[in-house]
C-alpha positions as CSV (number, residue, x, y, z in Angstrom):
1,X,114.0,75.7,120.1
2,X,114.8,72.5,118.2
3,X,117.5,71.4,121.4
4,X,120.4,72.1,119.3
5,X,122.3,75.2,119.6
6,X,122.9,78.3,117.1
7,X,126.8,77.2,116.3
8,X,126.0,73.8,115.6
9,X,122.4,74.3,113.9
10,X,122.8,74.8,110.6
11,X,119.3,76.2,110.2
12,X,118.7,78.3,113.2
13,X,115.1,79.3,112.8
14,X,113.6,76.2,111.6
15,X,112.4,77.4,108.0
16,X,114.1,74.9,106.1
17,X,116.5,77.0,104.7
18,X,120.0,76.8,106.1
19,X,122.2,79.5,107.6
20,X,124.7,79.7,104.9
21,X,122.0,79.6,102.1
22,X,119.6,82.7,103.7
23,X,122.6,84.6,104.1
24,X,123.5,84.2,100.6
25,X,120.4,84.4,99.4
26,X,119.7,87.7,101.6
27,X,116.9,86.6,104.3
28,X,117.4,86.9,108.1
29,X,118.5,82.7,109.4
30,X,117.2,83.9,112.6
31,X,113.5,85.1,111.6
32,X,111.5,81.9,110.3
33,X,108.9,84.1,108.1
34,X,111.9,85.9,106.2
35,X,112.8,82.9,103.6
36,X,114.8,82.8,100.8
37,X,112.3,83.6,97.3
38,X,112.4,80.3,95.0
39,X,109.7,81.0,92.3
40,X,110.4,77.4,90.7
41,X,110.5,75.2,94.0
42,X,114.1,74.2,93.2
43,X,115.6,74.9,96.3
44,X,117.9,77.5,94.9
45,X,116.7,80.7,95.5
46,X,115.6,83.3,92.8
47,X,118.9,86.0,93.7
48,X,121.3,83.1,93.2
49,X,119.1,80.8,90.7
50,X,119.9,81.2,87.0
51,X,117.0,80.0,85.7
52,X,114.2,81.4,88.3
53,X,110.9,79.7,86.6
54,X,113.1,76.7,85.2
55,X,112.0,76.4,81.5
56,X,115.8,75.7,80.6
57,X,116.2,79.9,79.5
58,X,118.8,81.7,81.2
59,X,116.9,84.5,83.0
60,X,119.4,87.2,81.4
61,X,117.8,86.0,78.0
62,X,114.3,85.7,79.3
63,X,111.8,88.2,79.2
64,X,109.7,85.9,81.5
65,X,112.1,85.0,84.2
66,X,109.3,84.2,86.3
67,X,106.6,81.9,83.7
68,X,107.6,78.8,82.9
69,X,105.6,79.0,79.9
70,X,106.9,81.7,78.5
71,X,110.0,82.9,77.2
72,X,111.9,85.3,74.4
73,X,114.0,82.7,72.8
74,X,112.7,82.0,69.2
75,X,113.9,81.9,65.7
76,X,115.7,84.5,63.8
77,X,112.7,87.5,62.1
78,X,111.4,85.6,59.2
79,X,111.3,88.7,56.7
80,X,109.1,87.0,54.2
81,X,106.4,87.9,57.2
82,X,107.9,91.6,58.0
83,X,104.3,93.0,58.8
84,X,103.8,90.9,62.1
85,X,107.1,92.1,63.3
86,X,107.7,94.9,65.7
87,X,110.7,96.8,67.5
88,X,109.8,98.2,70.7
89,X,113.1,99.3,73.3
90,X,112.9,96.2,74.8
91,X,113.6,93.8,71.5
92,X,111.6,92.6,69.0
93,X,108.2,90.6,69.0
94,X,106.1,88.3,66.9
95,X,102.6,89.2,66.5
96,X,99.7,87.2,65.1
97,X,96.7,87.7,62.5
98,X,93.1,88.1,64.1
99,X,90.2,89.0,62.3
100,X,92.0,91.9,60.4
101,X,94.4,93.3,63.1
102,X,97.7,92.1,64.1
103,X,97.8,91.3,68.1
104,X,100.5,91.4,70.4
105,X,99.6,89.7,73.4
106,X,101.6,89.5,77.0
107,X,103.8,92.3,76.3
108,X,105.9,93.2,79.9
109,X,105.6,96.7,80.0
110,X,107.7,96.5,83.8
111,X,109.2,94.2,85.7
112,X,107.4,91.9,87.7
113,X,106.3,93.2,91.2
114,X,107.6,90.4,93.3
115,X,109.6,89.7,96.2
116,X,111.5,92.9,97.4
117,X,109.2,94.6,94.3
118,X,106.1,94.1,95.8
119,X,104.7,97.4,97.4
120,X,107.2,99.3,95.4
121,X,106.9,101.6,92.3
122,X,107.5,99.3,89.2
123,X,110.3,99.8,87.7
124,X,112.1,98.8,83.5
125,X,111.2,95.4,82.0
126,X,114.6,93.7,80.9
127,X,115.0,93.4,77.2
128,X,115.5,90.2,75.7
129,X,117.7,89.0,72.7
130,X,116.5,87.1,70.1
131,X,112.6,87.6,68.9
132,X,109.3,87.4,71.9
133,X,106.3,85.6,70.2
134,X,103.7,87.7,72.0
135,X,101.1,85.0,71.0
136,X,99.4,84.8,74.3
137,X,97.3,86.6,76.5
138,X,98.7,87.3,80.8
139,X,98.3,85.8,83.2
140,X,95.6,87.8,85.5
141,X,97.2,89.5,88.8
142,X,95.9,87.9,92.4
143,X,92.6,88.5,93.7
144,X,89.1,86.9,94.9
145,X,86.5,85.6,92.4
146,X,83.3,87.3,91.9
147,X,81.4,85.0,95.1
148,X,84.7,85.3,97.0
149,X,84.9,81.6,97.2
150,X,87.6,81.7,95.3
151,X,90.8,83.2,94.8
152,X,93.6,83.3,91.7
153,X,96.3,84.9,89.7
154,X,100.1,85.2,89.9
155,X,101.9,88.3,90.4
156,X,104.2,88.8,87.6
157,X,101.1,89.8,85.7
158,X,101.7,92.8,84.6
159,X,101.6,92.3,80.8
160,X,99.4,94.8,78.0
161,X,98.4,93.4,74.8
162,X,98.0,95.6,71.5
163,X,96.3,95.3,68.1
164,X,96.6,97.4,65.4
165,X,94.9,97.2,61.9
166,X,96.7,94.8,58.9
167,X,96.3,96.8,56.7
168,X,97.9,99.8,57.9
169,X,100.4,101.9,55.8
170,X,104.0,101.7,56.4
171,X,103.4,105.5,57.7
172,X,100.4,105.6,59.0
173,X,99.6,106.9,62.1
174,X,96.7,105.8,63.8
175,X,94.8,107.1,67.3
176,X,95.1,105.2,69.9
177,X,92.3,104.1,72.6
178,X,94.1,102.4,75.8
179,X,91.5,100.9,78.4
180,X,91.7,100.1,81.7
181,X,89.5,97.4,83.4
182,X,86.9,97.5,85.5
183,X,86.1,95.5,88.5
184,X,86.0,97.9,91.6
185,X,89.9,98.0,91.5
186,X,90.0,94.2,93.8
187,X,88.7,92.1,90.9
188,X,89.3,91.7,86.7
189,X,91.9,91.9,84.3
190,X,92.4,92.8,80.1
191,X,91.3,89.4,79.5
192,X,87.5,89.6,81.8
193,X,85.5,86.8,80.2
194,X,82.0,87.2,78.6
195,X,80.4,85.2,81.0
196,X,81.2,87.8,83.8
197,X,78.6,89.8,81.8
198,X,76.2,87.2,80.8
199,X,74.5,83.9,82.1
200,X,77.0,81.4,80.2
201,X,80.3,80.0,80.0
202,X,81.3,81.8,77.2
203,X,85.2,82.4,78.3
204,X,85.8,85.2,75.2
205,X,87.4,88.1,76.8
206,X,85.9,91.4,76.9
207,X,88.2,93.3,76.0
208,X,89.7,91.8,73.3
209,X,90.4,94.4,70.3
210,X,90.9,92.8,67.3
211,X,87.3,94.2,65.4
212,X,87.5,97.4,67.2
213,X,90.8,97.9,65.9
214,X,90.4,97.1,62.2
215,X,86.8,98.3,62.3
216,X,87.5,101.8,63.6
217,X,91.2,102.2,62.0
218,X,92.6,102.7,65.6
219,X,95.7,100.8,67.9
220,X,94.0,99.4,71.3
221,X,95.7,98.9,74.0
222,X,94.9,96.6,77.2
223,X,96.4,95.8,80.6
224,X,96.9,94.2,83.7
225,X,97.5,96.3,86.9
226,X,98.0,95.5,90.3
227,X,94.9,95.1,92.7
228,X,93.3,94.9,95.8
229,X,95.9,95.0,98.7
230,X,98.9,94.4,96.2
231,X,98.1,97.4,94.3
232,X,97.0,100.1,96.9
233,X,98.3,99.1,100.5
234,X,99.3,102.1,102.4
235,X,101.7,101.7,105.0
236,X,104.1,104.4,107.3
237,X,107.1,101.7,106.5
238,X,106.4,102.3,102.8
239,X,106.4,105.9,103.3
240,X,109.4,105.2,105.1
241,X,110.9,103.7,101.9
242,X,109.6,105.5,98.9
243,X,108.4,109.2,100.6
244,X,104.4,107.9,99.6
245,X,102.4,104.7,99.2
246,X,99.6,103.7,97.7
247,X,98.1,103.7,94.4
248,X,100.7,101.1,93.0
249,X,97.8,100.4,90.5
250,X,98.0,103.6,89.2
251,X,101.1,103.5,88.8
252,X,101.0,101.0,87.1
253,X,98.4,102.4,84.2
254,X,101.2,105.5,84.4
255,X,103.9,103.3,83.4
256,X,101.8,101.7,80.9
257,X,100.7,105.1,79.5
258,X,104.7,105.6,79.2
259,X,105.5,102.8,77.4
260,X,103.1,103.6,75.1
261,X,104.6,107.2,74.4
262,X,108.0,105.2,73.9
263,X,106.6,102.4,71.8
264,X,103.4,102.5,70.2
265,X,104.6,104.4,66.6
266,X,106.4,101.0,66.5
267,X,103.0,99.3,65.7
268,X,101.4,102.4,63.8
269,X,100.2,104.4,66.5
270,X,100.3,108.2,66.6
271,X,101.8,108.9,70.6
272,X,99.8,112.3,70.4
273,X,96.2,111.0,69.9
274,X,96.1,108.7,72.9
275,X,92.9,108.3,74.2
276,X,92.5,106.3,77.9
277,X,89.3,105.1,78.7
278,X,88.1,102.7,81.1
279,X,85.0,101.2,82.9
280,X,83.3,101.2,86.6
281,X,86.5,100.5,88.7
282,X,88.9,101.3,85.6
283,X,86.7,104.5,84.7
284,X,87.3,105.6,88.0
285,X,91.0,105.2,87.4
286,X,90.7,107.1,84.2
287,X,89.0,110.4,86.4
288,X,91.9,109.8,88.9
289,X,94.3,110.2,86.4
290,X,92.9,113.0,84.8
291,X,93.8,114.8,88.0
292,X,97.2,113.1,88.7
293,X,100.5,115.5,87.8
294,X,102.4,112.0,87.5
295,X,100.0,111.4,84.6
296,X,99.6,114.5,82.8
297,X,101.1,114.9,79.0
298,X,100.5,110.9,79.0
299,X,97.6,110.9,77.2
300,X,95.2,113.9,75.1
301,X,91.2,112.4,75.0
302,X,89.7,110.6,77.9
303,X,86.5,108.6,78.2
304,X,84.8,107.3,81.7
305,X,81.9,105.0,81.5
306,X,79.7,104.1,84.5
307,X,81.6,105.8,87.3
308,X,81.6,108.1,90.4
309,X,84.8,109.4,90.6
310,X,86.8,109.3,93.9
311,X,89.5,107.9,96.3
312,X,88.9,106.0,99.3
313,X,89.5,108.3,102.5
314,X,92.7,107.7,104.3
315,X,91.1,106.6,107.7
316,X,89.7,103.8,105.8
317,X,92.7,102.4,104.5
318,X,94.7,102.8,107.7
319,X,91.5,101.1,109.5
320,X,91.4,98.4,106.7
321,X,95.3,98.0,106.9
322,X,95.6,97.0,110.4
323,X,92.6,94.9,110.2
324,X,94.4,92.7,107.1
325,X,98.0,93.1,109.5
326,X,96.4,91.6,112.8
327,X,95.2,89.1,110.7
328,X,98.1,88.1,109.0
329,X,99.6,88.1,112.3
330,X,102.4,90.5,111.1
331,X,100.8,93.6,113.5
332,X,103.0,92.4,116.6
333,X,105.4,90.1,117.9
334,X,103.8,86.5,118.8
335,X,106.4,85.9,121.6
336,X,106.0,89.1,123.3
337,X,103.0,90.9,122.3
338,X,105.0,94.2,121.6
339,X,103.9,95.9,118.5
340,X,106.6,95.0,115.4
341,X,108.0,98.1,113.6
342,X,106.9,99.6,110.6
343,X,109.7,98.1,108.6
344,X,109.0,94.4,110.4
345,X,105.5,95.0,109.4
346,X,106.3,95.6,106.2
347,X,108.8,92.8,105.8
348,X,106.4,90.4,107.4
349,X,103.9,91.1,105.0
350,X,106.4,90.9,101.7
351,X,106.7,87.1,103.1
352,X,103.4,86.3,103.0
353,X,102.0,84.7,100.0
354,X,100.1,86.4,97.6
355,X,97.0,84.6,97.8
356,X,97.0,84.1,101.5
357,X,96.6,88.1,101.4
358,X,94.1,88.6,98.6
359,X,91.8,85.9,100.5
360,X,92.1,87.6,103.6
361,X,88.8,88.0,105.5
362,X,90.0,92.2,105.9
363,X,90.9,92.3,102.3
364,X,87.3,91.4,101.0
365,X,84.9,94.4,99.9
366,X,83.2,96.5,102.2
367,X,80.1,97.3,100.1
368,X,78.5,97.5,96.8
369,X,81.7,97.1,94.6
370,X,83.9,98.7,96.8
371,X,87.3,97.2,97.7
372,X,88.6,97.4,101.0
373,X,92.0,98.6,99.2
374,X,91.4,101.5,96.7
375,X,93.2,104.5,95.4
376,X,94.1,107.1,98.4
377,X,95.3,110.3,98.8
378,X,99.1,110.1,98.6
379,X,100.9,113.4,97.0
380,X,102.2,111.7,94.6
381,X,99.7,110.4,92.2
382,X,96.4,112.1,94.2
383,X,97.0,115.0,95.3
384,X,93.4,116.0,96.4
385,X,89.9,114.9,97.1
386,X,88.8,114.6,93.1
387,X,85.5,116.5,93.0
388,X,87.2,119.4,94.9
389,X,90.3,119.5,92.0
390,X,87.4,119.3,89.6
391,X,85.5,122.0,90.8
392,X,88.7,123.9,91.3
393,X,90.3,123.3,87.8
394,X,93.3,121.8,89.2
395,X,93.0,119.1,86.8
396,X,95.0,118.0,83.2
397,X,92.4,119.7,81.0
398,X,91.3,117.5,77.6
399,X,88.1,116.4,75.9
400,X,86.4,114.1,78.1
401,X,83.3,111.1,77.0
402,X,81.3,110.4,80.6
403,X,78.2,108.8,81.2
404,X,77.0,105.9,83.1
405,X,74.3,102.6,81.3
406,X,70.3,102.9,81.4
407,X,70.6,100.8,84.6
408,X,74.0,99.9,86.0
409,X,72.7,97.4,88.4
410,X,69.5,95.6,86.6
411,X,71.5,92.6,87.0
412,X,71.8,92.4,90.9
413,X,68.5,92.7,91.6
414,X,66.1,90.5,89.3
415,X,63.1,89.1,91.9
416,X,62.2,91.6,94.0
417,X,58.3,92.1,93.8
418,X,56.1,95.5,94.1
419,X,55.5,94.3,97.7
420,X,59.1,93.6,99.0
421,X,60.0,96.9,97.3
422,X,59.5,99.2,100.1
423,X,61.4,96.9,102.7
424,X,63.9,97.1,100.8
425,X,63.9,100.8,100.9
426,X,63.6,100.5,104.7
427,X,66.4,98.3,104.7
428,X,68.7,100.3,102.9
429,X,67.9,104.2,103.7
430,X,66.9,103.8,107.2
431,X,65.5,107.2,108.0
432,X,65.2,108.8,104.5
433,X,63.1,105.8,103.1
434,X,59.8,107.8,103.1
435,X,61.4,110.6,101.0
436,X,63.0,107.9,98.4
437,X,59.5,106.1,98.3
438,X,57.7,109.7,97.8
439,X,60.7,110.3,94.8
440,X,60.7,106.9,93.8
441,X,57.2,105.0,94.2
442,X,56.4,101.9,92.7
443,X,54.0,103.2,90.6
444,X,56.2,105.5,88.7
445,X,55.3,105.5,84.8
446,X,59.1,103.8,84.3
447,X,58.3,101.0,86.8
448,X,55.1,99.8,86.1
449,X,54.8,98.2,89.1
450,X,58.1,96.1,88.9
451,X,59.6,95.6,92.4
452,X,63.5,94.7,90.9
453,X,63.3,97.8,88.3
454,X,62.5,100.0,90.8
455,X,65.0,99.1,93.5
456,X,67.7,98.9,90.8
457,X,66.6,102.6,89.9
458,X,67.4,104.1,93.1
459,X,70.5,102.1,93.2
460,X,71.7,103.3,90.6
461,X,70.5,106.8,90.8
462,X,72.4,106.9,93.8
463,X,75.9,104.8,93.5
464,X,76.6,105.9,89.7
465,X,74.2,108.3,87.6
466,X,73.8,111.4,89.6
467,X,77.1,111.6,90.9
468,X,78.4,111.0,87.5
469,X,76.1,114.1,86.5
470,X,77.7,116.4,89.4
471,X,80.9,115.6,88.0
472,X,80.2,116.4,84.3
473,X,78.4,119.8,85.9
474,X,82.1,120.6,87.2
475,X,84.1,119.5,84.4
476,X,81.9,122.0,81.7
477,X,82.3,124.7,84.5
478,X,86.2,124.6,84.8
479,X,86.9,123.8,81.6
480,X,87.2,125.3,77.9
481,X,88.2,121.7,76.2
482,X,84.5,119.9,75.2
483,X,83.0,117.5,77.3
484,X,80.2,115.1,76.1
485,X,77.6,113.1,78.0
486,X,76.0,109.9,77.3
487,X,73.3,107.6,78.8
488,X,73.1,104.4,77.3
489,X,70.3,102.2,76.8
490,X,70.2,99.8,74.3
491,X,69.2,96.7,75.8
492,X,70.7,93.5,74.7
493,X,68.3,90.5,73.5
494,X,70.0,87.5,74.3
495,X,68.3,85.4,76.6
496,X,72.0,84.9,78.7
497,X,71.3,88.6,79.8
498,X,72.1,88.8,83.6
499,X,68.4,91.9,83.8
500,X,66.3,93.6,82.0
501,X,68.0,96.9,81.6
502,X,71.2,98.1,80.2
503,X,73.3,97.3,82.9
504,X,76.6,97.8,83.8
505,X,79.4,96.9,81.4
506,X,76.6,95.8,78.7
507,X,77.6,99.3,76.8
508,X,81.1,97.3,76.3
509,X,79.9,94.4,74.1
510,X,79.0,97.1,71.3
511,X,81.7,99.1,71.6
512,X,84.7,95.9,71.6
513,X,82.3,94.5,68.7
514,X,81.4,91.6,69.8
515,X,77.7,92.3,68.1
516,X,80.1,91.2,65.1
517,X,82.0,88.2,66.7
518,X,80.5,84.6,67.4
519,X,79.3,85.0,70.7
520,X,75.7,87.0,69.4
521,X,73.5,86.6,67.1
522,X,72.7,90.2,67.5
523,X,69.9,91.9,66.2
524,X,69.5,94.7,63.3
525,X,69.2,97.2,66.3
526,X,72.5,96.0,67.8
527,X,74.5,96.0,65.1
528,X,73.4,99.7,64.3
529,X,74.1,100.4,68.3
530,X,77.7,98.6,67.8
531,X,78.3,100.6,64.8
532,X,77.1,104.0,66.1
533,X,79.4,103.2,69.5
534,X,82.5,102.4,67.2
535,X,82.3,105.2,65.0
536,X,81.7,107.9,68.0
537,X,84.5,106.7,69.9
538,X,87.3,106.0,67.6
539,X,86.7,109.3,65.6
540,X,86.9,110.9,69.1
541,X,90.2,109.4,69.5
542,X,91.1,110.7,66.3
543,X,90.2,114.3,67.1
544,X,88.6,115.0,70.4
545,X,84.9,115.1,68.8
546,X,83.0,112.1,68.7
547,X,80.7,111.9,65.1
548,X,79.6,109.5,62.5
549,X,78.4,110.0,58.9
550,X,74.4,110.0,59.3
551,X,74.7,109.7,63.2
552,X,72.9,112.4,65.3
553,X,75.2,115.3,66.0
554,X,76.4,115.5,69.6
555,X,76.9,118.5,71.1
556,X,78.7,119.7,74.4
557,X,77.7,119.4,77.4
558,X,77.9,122.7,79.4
559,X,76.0,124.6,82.3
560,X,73.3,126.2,80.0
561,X,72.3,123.5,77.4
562,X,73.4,119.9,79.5
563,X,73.0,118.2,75.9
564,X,73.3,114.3,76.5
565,X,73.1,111.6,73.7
566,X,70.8,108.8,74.4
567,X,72.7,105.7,72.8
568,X,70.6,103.1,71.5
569,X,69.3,101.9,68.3
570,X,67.7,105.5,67.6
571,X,69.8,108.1,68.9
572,X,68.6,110.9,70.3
573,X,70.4,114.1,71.6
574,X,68.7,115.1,75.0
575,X,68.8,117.8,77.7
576,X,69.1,117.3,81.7
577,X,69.6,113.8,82.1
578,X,68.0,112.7,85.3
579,X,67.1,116.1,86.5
580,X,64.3,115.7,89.3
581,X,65.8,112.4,90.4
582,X,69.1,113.8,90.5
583,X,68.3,117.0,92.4
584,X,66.6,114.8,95.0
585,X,70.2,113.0,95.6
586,X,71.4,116.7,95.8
587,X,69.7,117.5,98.6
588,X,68.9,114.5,100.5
């Protein structure tokens, strides 16, 4: 409608892009929000563009086609240095020194899920000739910040990094301990920052592995996967193109999983002691997995901290799907109202940026750390309802770690007083607030009369501890393989502590050792708490039973006994975690 006709126009739908160039560059000329992909704003597109990211590499040489930052190119291996060297099936790459360990950071383990790969399965990374200086940690994949004001990432993001000790010998092999982030599956990424834990702007990741690697003799293993609506959109026109959709973060940690069965004896890791572990969204991922076919044979120990375990029913994510397509207007046809296809749908929403979709008003959370877009029920990676194939034994059988923090959610409530308490009750449990006030009143021995301790109790009764004790129940029922249970308490001192309680993710600062790194001056009782962490988990990477030299002896947790360890700075092995409270939830 520009008052020039279709044979004399050279750009027939207005996008900027002419005729000749869409057609080349395989986007409709006649459909203004199907353009031509040009990651480096060059005006050539990326499927006719050389150089995609323009840094001057070639992208047939250039392991990050789509970073300008980054590339493979650098100097001839410099074998006076041998040990930071590595051969993976993609090329070679250049690690660095830390604190004992030798890191590779912002290894591609796949290709990056843009363009026509977005909503897909990933698929190969491209090798690259000459040497990768994996120096530097990814960038994180698209999604809100933690008040939603916010939003960030890029999507070629999906990068892992690795550490393995310096010292190791030229035939060792060592376990390996893989983790996935947390972060409700819409938010985080390998390189979370302190200060997401704390009151400060301390921007040291999380997750970084250097001390737990040399300390406990052990290769770690982080990564990015995609999130939020880019990693778990489901969608009849991706059925339509795959048989399934869904879960493209999973499949994600799956392909990750692979590459360490293909790779990891490159940097001294032994591919049949891989243990995955993970945290809160990433814990849940971890369970989900341990049910997955796709993901069986992948991996021998696993370890879920602070979970439930479960998948977001289906008429959720259709409900929460056509919300975030109305509102990206690609639901119907503007001109005539008719509803678009499902492969226009999908096509309209490939076209839309990244950020525009993560931002979305539909693709926020719905609740208490739960995404709008979460794993699903597809047949391919979930083939059932979790607790059901738990209860059933239709899992991938293994020695499992599970247990959930003191008090996951000390932190999110801080000023409630004895008073406000039982509005808050009201507030929340409508109907059932006089029984949760009889089961939980505010002059329990383990409130003392504090308004925020209590509150965060119940929360976190509800939401994390006693469903993680149901699901421990069914795992030592269907299983012969050991499963151990943990409740952690060890509460930190700093004064930057976002509550007074072991809350969620706290149980991760002793475990990555950061009791032992410059952001703490811990106390004696931390360090023994970070030791007694390290030395349980990495020796159950090494062989399925976590133990320590002088540590208390934890036992299996089955039907009879329910033996938990209590973690803090005096261990304690305990029965029947949570029993009354527990059996309240049971039957409210």
């Amino acid at each position: 409608m520009d008052g020039e006709c279709d044979a004399l126009d050279p750009d027939d739908d207005g996008d900027g892009w002419f005729d000749v160039d869409e057609i080349a560059c395989g986007s409709d000329p006649l459909n203004s929000s199907d353009i031509p992909l040009d990651s480096d704003a060059d005006d050539i597109c990326d499927l006719v563009d050389n150089d995609d990211d323009g840094d001057g590499v070639n992208d047939d040489d250039d392991a990050f086609p789509l970073d300008s930052n980054r590339s493979a190119v650098a100097p001839v291996p410099d074998t006076s240095n041998a040990s930071l060297y590595a051969t993976i099936d993609t090329g070679i790459m250049l690690g660095t020194e830390e604190e004992g360990s030798i890191a590779y950071k912002g290894v591609p383990y796949v290709a990056p899920p843009i363009g026509e790969l977005r909503w897909r399965p990933p698929v190969a990374a491209a090798a690259w000739t000459g040497v990768f200086n994996a120096d530097s940690y990814p960038p994180f994949c698209p999604q809100p910040d933690n008040n939603l004001g916010e939003v960030g990432g890029v999507e070629d993001c999906l990068y892992l990094n690795v550490w393995t000790p310096a010292d190791r010998g030229v035939n060792e092999s060592l376990p390996v301990m893989v983790f996935l982030h947390g972060g409700g599956n819409f938010l985080g990424s390998s390189t979370s920052p302190l200060n997401g834990t704390l009151e400060n702007t301390n921007s040291t990741p999380t997750y970084e592995g250097q001390r737990l690697s040399a300390h406990g003799r052990v290769v770690v293993v982080t990564l990015n996967y995609r999130l939020g609506v880019l990693g778990f959109l489901t969608h009849p026109g991706l059925i339509d193109e795959e048989g399934y959709s869904g879960n493209y973060g999973l499949m994600d940690q799956i392909e990750a999983l692979k590459w360490v069965q293909r790779n990891i004896a490159a940097v001294g890791g032994d591919s049949e002691r891989v243990m995955l572990f993970g945290q809160s969204g990433g814990g849940r991922d971890v369970c989900l997995l341990v049910t997955s076919p796709k993901a069986a044979g992948l991996f021998s120990r696993a370890a879920m901290h602070s979970i439930p375990c479960g998948n977001q029913p289906y008429s959720q994510a259709v409900t929460t799907r056509n919300a975030l397509l109305a509102e990206m207007s690609c639901q119907t046809d503007g001109a005539t109202s008719t509803e678009l296809t499902a492969a226009e749908q999908v096509a309209c929403m490939r076209g839309k940026d990244a950020i525009g979709l993560v931002s979305a008003v539909s693709a926020q959370p719905l609740g208490l750390a739960s995404g709008a877009f979460r794993p699903t029920i597809d047949g391919n990676i979930i083939t059932g309802i979790a607790r059901s194939l738990f209860a059933s034994g239709d899992y991938n059988h293994m020695p499992m770690i599970i247990g959930t923090n003191g008090l996951e959610y000390a932190h999110r409530w801080t000023d409630i007083t004895a008073a406000q308490y039982p509005g808050y009750i009201n507030a929340t449990f409508g109907s059932d607030a006089a029984a949760v006030l009889a089961q939980y009143p505010i002059n329990r021995s383990d409130f003392a009369g504090d308004g925020s301790k209590a509150y965060s109790t119940v929360m976190s009764d509800k939401n994390a501890v006693c469903p993680t004790r149901s699901l421990a129940a069914s795992i030592a029922a269907s299983q012969a393989d050991d499963l151990f249970y943990y409740r952690f308490h060890q509460v930190l001192s700093t004064t930057d502590r976002k509550g007074d309680g072991a809350y969620h993710t706290t149980e991760l600062l002793y475990l990555f050792q950061h009791m032992s790194g410059d952001a703490f001056s811990a106390t004696d009782d931390e360090r023994f708490t970070e030791a007694a962490m390290l030395e349980y988990w990495t020796s159950f990477a090494a062989t399925g039973v976590p133990s320590g030299d002088g540590l208390a002896t934890w036992l299996n947790h089955d039907a009879t006994d329910e033996y938990y360890l209590s973690i803090n700075s005096t261990l304690e092995l305990l029965q029947r975690a949570k029993e009354s409270d527990c059996e309240f939830w049971n039957g409210l």
